[in-house]
Each structure stands twice: as C-alpha cells, then as structure tokens.
PyMOL Python script that loads the backbone (N, CA, C, O; Angstrom):
from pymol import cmd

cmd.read_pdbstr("""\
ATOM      1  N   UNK A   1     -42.863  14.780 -10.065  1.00  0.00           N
ATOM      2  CA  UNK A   1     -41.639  14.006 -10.215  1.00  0.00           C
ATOM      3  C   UNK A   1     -41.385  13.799 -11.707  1.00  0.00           C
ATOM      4  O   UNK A   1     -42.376  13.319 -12.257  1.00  0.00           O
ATOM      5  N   UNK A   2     -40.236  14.041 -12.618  1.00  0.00           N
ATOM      6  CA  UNK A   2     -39.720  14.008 -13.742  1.00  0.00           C
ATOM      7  C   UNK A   2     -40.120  12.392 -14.269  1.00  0.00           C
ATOM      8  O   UNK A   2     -40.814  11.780 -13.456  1.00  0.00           O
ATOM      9  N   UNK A   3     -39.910  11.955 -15.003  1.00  0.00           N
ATOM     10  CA  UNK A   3     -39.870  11.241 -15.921  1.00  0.00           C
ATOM     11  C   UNK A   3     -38.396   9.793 -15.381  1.00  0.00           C
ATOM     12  O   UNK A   3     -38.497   8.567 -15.319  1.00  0.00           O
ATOM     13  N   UNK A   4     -37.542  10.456 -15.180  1.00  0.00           N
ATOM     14  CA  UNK A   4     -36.001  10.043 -14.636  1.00  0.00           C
ATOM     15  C   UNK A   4     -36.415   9.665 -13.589  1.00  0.00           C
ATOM     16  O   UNK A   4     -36.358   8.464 -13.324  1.00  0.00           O
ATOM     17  N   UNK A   5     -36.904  10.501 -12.770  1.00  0.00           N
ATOM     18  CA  UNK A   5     -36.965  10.331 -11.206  1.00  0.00           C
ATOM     19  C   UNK A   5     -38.024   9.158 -10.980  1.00  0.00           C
ATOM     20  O   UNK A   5     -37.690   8.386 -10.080  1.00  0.00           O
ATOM     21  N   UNK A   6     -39.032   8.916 -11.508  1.00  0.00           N
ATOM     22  CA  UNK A   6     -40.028   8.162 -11.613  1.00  0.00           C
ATOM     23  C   UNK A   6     -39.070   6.771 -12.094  1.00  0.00           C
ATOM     24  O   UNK A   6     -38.776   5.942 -11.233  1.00  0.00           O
ATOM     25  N   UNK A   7     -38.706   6.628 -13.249  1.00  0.00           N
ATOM     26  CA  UNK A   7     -37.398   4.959 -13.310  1.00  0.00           C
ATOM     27  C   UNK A   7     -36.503   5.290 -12.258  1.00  0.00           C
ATOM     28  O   UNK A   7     -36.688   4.562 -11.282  1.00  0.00           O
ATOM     29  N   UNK A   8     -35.937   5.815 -12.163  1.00  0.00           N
ATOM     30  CA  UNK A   8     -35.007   5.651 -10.886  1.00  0.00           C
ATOM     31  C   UNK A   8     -35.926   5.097  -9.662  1.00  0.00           C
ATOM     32  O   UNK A   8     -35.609   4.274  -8.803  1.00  0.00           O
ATOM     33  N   UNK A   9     -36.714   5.540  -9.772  1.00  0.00           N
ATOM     34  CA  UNK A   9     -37.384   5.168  -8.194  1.00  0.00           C
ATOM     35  C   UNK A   9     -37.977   3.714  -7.997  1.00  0.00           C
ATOM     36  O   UNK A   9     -38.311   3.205  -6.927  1.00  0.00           O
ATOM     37  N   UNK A  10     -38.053   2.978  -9.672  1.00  0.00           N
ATOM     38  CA  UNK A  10     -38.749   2.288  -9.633  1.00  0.00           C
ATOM     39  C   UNK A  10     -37.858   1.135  -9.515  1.00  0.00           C
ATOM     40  O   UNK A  10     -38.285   0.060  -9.093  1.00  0.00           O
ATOM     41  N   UNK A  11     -36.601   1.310  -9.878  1.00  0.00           N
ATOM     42  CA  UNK A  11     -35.574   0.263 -10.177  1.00  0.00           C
ATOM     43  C   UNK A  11     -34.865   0.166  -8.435  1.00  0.00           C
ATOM     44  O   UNK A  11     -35.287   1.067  -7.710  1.00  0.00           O
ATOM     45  N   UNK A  12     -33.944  -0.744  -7.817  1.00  0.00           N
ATOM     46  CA  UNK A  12     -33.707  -1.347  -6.473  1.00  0.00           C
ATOM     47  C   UNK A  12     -33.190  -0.125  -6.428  1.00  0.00           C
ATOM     48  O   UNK A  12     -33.299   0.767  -7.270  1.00  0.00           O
ATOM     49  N   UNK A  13     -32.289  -0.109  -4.820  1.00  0.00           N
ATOM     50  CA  UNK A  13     -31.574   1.017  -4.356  1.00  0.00           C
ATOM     51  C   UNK A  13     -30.033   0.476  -5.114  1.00  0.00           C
ATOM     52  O   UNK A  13     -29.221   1.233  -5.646  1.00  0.00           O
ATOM     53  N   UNK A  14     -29.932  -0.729  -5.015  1.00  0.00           N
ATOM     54  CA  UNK A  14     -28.585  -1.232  -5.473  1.00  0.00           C
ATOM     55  C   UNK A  14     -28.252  -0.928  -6.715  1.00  0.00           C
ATOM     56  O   UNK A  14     -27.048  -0.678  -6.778  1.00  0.00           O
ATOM     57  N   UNK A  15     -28.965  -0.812  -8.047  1.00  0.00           N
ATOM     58  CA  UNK A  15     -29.232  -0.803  -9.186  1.00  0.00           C
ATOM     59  C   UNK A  15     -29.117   0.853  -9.035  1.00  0.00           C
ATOM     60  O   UNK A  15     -27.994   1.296  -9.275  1.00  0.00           O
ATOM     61  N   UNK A  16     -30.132   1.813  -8.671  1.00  0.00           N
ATOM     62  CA  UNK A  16     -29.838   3.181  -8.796  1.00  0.00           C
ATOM     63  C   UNK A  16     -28.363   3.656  -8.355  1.00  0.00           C
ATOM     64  O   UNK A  16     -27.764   4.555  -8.944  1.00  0.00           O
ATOM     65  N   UNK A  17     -27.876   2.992  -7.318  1.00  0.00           N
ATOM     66  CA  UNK A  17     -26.546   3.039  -6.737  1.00  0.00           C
ATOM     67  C   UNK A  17     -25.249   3.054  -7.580  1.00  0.00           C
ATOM     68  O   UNK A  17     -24.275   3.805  -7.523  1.00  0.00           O
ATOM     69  N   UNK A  18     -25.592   1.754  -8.562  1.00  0.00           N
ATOM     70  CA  UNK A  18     -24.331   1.178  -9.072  1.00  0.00           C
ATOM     71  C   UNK A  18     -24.696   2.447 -10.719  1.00  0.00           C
ATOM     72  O   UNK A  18     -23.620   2.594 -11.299  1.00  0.00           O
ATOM     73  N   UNK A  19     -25.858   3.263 -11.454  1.00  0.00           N
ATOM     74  CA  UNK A  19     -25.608   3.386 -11.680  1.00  0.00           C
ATOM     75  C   UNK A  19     -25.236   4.747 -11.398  1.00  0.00           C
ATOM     76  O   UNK A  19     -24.695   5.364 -12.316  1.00  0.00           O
ATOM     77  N   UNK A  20     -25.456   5.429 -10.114  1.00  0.00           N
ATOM     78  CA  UNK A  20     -24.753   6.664 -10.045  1.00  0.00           C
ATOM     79  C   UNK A  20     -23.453   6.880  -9.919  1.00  0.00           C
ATOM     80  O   UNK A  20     -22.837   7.941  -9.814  1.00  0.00           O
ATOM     81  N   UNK A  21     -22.870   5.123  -9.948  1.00  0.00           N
ATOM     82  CA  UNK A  21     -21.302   5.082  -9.646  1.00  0.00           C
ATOM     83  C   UNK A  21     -21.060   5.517 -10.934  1.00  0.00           C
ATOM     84  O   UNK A  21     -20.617   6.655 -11.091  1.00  0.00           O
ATOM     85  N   UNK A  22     -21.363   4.520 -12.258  1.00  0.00           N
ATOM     86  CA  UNK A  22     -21.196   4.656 -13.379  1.00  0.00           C
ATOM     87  C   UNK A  22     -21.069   6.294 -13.422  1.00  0.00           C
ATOM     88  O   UNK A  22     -19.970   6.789 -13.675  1.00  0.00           O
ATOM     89  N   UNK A  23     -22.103   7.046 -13.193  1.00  0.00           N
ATOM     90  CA  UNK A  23     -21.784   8.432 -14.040  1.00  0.00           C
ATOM     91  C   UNK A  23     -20.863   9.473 -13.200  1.00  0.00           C
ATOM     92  O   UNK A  23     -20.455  10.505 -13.732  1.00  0.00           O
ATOM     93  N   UNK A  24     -20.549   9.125 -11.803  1.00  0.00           N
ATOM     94  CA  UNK A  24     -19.112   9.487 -11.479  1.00  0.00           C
ATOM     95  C   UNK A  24     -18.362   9.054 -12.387  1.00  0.00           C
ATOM     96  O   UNK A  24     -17.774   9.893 -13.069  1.00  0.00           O
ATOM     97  N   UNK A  25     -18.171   7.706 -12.649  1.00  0.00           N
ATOM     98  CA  UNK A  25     -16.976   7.557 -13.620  1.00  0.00           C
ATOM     99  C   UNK A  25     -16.957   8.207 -14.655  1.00  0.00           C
ATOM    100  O   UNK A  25     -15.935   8.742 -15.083  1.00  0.00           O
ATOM    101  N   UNK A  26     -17.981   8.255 -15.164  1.00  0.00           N
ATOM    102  CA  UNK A  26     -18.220   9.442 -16.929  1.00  0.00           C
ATOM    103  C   UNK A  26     -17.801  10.506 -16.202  1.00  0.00           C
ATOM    104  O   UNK A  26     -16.768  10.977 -16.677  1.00  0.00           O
ATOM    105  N   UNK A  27     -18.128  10.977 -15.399  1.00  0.00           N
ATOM    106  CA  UNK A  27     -18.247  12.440 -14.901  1.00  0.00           C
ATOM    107  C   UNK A  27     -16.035  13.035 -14.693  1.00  0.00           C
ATOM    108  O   UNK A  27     -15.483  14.135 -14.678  1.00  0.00           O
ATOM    109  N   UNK A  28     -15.548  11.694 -14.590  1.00  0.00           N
ATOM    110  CA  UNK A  28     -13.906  12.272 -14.285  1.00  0.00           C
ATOM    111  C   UNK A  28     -13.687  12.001 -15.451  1.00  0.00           C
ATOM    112  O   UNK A  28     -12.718  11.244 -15.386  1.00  0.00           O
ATOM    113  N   UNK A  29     -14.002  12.144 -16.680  1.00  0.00           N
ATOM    114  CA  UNK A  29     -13.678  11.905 -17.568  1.00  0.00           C
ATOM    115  C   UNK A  29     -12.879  13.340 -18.281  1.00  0.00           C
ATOM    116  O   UNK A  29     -13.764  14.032 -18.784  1.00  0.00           O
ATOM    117  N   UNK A  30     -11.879  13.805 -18.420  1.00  0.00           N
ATOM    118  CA  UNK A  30     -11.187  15.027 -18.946  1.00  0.00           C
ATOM    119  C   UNK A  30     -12.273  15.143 -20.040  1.00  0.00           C
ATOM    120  O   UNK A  30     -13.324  15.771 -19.911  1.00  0.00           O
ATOM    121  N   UNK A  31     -11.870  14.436 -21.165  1.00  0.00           N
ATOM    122  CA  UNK A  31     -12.653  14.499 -22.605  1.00  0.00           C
ATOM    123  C   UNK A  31     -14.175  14.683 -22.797  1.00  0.00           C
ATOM    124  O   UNK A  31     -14.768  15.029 -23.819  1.00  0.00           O
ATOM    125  N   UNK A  32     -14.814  14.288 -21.238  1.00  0.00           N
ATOM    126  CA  UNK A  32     -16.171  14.823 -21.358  1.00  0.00           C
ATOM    127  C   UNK A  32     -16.782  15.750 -22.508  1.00  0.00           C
ATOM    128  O   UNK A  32     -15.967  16.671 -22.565  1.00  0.00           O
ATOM    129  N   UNK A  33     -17.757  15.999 -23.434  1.00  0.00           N
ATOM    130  CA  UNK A  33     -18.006  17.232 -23.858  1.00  0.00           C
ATOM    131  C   UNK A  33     -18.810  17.926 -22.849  1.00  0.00           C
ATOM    132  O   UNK A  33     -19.587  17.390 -22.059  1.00  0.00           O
ATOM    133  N   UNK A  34     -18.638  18.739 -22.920  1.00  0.00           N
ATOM    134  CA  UNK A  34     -20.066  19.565 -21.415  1.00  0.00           C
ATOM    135  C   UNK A  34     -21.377  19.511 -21.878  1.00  0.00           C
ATOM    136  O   UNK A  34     -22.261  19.817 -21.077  1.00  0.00           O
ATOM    137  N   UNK A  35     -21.662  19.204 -22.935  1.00  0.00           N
ATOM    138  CA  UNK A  35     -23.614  19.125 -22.833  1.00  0.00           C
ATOM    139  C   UNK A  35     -23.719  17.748 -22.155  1.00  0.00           C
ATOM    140  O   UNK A  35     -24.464  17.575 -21.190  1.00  0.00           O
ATOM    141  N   UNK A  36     -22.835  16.619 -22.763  1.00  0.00           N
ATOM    142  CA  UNK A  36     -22.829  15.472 -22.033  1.00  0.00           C
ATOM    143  C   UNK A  36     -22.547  15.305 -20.707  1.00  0.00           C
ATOM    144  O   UNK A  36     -23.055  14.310 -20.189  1.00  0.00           O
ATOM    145  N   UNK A  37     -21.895  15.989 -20.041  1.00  0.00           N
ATOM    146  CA  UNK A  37     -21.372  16.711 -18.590  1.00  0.00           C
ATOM    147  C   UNK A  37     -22.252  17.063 -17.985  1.00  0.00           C
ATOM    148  O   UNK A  37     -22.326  16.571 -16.859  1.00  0.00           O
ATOM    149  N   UNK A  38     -23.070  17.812 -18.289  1.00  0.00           N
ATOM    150  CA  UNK A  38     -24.167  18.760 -17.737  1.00  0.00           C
ATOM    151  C   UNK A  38     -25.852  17.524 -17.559  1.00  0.00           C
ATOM    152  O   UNK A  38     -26.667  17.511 -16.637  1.00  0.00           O
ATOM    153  N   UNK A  39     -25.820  16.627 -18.879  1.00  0.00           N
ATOM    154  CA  UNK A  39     -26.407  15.947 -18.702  1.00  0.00           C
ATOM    155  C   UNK A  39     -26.528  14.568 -17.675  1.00  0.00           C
ATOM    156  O   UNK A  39     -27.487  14.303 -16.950  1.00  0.00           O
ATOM    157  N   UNK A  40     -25.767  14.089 -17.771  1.00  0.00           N
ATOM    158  CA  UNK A  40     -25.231  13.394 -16.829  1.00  0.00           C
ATOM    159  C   UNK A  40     -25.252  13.724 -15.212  1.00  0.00           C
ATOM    160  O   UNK A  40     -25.605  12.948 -14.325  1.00  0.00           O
ATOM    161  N   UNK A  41     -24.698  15.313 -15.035  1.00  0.00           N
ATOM    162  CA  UNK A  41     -24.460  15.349 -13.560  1.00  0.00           C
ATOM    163  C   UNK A  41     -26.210  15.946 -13.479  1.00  0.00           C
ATOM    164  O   UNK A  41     -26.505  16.301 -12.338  1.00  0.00           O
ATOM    165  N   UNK A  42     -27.079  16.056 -14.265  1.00  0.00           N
ATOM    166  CA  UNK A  42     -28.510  16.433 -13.806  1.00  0.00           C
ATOM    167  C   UNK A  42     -29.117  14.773 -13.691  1.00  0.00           C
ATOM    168  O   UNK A  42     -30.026  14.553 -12.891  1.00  0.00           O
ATOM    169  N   UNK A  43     -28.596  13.729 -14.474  1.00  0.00           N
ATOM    170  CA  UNK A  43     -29.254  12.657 -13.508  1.00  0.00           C
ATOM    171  C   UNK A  43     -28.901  11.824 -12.531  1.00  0.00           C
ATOM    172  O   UNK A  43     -29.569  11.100 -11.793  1.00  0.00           O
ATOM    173  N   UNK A  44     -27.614  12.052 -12.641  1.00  0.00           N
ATOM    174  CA  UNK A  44     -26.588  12.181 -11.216  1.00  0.00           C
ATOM    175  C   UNK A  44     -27.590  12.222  -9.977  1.00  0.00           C
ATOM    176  O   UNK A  44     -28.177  11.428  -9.241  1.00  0.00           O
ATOM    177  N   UNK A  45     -27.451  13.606 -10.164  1.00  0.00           N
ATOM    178  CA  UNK A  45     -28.529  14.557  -8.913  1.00  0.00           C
ATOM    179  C   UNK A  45     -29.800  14.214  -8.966  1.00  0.00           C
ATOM    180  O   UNK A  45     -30.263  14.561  -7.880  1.00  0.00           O
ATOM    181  N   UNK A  46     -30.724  13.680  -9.668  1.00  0.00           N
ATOM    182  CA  UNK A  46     -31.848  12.775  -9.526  1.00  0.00           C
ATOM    183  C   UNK A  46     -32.123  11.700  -8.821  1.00  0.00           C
ATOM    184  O   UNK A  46     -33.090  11.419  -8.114  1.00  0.00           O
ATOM    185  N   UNK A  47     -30.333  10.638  -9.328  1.00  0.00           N
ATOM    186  CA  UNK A  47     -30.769   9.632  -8.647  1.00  0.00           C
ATOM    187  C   UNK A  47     -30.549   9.795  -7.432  1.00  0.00           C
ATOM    188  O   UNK A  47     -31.289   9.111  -6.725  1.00  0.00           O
ATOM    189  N   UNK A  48     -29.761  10.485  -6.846  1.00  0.00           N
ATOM    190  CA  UNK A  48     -28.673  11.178  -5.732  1.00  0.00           C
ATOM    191  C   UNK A  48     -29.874  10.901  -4.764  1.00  0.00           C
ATOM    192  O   UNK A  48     -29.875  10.145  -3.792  1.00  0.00           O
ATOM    193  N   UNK A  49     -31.017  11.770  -5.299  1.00  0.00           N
ATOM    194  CA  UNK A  49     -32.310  12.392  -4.219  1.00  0.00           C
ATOM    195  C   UNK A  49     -33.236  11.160  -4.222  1.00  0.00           C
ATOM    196  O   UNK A  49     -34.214  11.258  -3.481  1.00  0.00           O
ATOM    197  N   UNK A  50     -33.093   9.940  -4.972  1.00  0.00           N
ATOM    198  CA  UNK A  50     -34.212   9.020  -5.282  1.00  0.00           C
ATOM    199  C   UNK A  50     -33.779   8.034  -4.186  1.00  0.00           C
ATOM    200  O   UNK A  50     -34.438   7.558  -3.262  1.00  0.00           O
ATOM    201  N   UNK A  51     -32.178   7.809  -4.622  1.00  0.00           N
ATOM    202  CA  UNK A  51     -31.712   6.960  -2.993  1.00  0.00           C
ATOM    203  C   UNK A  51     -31.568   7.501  -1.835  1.00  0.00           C
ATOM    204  O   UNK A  51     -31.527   6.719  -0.886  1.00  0.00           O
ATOM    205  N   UNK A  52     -31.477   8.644  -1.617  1.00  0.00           N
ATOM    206  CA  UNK A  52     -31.578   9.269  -0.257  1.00  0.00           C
ATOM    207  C   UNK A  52     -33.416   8.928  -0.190  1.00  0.00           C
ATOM    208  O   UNK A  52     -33.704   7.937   0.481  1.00  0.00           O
ATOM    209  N   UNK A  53     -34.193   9.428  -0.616  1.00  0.00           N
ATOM    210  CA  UNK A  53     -35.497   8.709  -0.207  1.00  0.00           C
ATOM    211  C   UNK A  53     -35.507   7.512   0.271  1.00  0.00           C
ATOM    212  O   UNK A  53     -35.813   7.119   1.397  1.00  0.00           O
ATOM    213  N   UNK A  54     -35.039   6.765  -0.947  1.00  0.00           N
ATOM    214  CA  UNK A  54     -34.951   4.519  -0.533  1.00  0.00           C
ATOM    215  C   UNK A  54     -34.615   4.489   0.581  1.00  0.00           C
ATOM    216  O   UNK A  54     -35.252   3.706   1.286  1.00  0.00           O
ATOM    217  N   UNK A  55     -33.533   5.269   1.228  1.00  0.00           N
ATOM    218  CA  UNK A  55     -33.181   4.930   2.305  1.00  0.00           C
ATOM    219  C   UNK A  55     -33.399   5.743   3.277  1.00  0.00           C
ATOM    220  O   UNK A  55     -32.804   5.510   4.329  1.00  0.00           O
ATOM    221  N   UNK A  56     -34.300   6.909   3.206  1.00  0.00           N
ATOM    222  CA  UNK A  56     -35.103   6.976   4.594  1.00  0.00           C
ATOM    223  C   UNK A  56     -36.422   6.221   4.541  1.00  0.00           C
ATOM    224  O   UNK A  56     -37.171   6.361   5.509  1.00  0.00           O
ATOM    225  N   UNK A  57     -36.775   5.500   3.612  1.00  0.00           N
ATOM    226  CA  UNK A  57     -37.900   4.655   3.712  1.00  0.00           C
ATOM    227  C   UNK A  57     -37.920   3.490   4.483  1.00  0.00           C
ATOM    228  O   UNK A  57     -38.846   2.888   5.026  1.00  0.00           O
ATOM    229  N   UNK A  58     -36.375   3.233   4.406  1.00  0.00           N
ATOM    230  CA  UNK A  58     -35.839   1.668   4.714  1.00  0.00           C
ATOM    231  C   UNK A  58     -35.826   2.427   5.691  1.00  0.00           C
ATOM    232  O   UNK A  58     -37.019   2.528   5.977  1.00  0.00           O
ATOM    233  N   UNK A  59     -35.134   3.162   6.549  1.00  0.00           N
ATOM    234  CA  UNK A  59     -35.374   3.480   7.946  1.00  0.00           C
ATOM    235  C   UNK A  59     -35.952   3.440   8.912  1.00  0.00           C
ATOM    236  O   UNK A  59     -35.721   3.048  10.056  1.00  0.00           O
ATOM    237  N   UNK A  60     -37.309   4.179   8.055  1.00  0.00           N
ATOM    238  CA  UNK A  60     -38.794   4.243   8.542  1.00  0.00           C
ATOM    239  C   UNK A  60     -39.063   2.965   8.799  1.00  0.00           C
ATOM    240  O   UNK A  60     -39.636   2.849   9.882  1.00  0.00           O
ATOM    241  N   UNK A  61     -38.857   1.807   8.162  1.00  0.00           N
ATOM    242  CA  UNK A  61     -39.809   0.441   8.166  1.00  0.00           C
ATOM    243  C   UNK A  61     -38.921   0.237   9.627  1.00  0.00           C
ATOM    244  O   UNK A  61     -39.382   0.283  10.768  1.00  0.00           O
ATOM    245  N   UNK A  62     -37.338  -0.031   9.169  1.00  0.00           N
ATOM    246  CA  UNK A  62     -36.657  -0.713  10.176  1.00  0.00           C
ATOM    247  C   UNK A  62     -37.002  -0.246  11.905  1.00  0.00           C
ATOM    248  O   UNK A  62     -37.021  -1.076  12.814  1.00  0.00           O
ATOM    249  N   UNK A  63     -37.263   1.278  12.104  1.00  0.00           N
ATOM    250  CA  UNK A  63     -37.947   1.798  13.143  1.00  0.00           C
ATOM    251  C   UNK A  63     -39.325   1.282  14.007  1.00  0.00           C
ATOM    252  O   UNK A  63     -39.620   1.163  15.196  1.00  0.00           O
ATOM    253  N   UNK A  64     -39.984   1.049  12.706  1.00  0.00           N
ATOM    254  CA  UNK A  64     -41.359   0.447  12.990  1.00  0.00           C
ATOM    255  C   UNK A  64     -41.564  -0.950  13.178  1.00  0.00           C
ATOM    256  O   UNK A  64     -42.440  -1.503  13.843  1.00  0.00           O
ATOM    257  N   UNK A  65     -40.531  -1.508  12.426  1.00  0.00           N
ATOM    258  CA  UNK A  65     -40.289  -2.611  12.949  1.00  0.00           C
ATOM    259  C   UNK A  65     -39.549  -2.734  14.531  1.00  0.00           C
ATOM    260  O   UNK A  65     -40.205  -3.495  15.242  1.00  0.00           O
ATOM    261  N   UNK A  66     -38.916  -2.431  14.893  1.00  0.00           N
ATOM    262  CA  UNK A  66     -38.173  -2.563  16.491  1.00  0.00           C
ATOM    263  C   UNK A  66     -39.042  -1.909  17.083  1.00  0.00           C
ATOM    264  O   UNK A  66     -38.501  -1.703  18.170  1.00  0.00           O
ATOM    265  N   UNK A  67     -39.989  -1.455  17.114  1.00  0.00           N
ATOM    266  CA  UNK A  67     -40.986  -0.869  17.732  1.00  0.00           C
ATOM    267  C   UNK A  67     -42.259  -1.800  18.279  1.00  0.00           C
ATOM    268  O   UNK A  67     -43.020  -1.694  19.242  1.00  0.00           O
ATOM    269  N   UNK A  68     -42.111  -2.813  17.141  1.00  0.00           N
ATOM    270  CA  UNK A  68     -43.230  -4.001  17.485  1.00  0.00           C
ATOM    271  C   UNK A  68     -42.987  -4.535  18.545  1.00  0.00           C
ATOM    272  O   UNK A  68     -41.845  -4.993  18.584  1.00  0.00           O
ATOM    273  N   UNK A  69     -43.775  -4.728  19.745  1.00  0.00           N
ATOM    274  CA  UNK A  69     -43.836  -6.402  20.392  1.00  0.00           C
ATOM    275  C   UNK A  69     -43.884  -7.365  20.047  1.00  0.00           C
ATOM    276  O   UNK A  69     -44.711  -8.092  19.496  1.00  0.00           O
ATOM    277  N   UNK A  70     -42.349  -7.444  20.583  1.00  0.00           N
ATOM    278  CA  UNK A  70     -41.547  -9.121  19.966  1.00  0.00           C
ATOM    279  C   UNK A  70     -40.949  -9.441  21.398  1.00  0.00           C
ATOM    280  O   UNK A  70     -41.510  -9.050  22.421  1.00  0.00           O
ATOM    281  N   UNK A  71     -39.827 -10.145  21.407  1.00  0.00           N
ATOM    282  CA  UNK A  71     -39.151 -11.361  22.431  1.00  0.00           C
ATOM    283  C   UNK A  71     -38.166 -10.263  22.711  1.00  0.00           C
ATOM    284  O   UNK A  71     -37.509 -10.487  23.727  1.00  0.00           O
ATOM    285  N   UNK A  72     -37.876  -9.133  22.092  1.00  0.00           N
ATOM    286  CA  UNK A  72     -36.920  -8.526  22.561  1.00  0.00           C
ATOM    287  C   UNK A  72     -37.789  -6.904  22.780  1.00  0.00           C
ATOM    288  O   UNK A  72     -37.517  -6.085  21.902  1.00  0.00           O
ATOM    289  N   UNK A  73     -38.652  -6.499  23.733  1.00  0.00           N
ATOM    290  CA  UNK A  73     -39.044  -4.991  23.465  1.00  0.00           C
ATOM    291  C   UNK A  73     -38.008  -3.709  24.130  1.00  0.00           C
ATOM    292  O   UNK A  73     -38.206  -2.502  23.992  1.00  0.00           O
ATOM    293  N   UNK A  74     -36.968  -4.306  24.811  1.00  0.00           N
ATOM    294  CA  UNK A  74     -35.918  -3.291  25.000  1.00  0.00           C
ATOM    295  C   UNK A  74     -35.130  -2.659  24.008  1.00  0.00           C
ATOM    296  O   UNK A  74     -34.451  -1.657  24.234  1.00  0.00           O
ATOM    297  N   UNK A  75     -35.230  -3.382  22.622  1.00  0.00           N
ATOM    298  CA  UNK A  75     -34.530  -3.223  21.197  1.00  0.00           C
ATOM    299  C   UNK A  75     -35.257  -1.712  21.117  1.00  0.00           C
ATOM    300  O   UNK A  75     -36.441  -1.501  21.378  1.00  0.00           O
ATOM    301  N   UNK A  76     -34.219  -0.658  20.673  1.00  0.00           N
ATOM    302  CA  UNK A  76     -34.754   0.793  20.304  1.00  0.00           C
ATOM    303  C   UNK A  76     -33.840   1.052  19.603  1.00  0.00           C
ATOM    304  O   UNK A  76     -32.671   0.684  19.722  1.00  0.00           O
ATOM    305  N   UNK A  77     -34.581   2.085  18.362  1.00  0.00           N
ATOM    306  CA  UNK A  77     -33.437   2.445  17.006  1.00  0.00           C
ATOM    307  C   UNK A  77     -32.355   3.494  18.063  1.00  0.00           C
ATOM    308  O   UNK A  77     -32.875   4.166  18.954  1.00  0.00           O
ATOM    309  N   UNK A  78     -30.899   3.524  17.840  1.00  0.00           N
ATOM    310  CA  UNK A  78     -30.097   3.782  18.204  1.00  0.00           C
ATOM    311  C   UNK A  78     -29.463   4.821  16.721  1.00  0.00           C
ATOM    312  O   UNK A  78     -29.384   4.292  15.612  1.00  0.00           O
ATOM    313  N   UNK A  79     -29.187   5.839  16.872  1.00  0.00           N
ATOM    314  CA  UNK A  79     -28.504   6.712  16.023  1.00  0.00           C
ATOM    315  C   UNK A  79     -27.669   6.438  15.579  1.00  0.00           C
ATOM    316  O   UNK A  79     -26.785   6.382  16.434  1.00  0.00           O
ATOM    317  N   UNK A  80     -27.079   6.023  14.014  1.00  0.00           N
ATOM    318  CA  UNK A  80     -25.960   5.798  13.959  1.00  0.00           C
ATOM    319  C   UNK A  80     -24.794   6.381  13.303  1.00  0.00           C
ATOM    320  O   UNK A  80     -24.840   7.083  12.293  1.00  0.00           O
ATOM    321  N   UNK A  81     -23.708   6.031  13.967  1.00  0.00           N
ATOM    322  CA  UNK A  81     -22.835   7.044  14.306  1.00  0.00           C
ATOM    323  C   UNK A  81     -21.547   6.561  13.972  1.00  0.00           C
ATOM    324  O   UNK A  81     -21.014   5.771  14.751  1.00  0.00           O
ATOM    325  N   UNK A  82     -20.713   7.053  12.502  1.00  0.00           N
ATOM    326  CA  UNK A  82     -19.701   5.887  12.054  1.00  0.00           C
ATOM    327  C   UNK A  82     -18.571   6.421  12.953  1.00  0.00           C
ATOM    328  O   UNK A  82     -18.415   7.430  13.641  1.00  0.00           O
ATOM    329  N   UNK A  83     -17.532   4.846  12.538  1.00  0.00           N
ATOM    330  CA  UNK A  83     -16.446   4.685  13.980  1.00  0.00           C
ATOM    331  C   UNK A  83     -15.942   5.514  13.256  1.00  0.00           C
ATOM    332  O   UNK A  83     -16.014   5.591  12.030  1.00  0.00           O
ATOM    333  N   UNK A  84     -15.217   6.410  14.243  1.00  0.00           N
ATOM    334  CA  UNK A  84     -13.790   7.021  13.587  1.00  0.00           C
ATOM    335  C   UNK A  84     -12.737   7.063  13.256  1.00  0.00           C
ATOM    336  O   UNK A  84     -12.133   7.968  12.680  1.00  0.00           O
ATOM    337  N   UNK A  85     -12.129   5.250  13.868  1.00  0.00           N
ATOM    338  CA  UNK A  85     -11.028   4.428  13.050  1.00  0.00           C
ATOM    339  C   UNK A  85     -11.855   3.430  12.222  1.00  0.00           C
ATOM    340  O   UNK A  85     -11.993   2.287  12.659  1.00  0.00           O
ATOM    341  N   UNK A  86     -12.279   3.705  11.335  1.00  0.00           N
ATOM    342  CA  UNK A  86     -12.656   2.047  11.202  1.00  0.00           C
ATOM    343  C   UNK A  86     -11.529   1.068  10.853  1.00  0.00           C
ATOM    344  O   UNK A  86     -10.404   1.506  10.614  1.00  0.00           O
ATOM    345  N   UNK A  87     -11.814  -0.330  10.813  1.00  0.00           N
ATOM    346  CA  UNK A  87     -10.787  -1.541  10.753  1.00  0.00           C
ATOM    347  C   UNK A  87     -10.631  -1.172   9.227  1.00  0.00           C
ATOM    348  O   UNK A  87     -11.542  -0.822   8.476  1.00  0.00           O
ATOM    349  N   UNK A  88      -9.274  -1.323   8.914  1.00  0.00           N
ATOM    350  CA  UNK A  88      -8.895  -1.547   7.515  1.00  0.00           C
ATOM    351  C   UNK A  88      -8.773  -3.239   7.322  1.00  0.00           C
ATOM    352  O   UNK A  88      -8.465  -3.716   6.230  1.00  0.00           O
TER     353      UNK A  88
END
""", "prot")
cmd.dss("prot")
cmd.show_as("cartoon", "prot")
cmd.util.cbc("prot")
cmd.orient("prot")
C-alpha cells in the first residue's frame, strides 16, 4: 500500500470523502495544468479504493452484527437496493 493510501486509510470515511469531493472540484477546473491534473486524479483514485474498502468493512461488521443473538433473531442483512423514484 503507497504512502497516500496508508493516510487516507487512516483518516474517517467522512474526511476521505469530503476530500475526494474537493479534488472533483479541482479536477473541473478548465485552467487545470495537467501535471496537476494527472496528480490529483491519481489520488482521487486512491482515495476512491480506500473508501470503497471503509465501507465494505462497515458492512462486514453491520452483517455480523445482525447475525448475533439478540431480542430480534429474525433481523437478516437484506440487499440494498436504491428506490427508483426517490422523494425529492
């Protein structure tokens, strides 16, 4: 694992999130120069893969959790599946 990928991983999912928003925003930038372009969309794509991990991790727990014997053991992870109107 890179150097990048290793802080990214270490910092929340919210925090890696907000800043991959940030470098979309650099990234529509016309005036970009392209080494800065190129740089950017390579840690883009770092963090891209660091929160897709966070959040099959969070998955994993949330699974294992509804899996426990508790007050509710009919509770089973259910696939989820976004609406196709959602409410505006």
């Amino acid at each position: 694992m890179t150097r990048a990928a290793k802080a990214g991983k270490a910092e929340s999912f919210e925090k890696n999130l907000e800043r991959l928003d940030a470098i979309v925003h650099q990234l529509e930038d016309a005036e970009l120069p392209l080494d800065k372009a190129l740089q950017l969309y390579e840690e883009g794509m770092k963090l891209s893969a660091v929160c897709h991990e966070q959040l099959q991790e969070a998955e994993g727990r949330v699974e294992i959790l509804l899996k426990k014997p508790g007050p509710t053991p009919e509770r089973r992870p259910e696939p989820f599946e976004p609406e196709e109107n959602p409410p505006l």
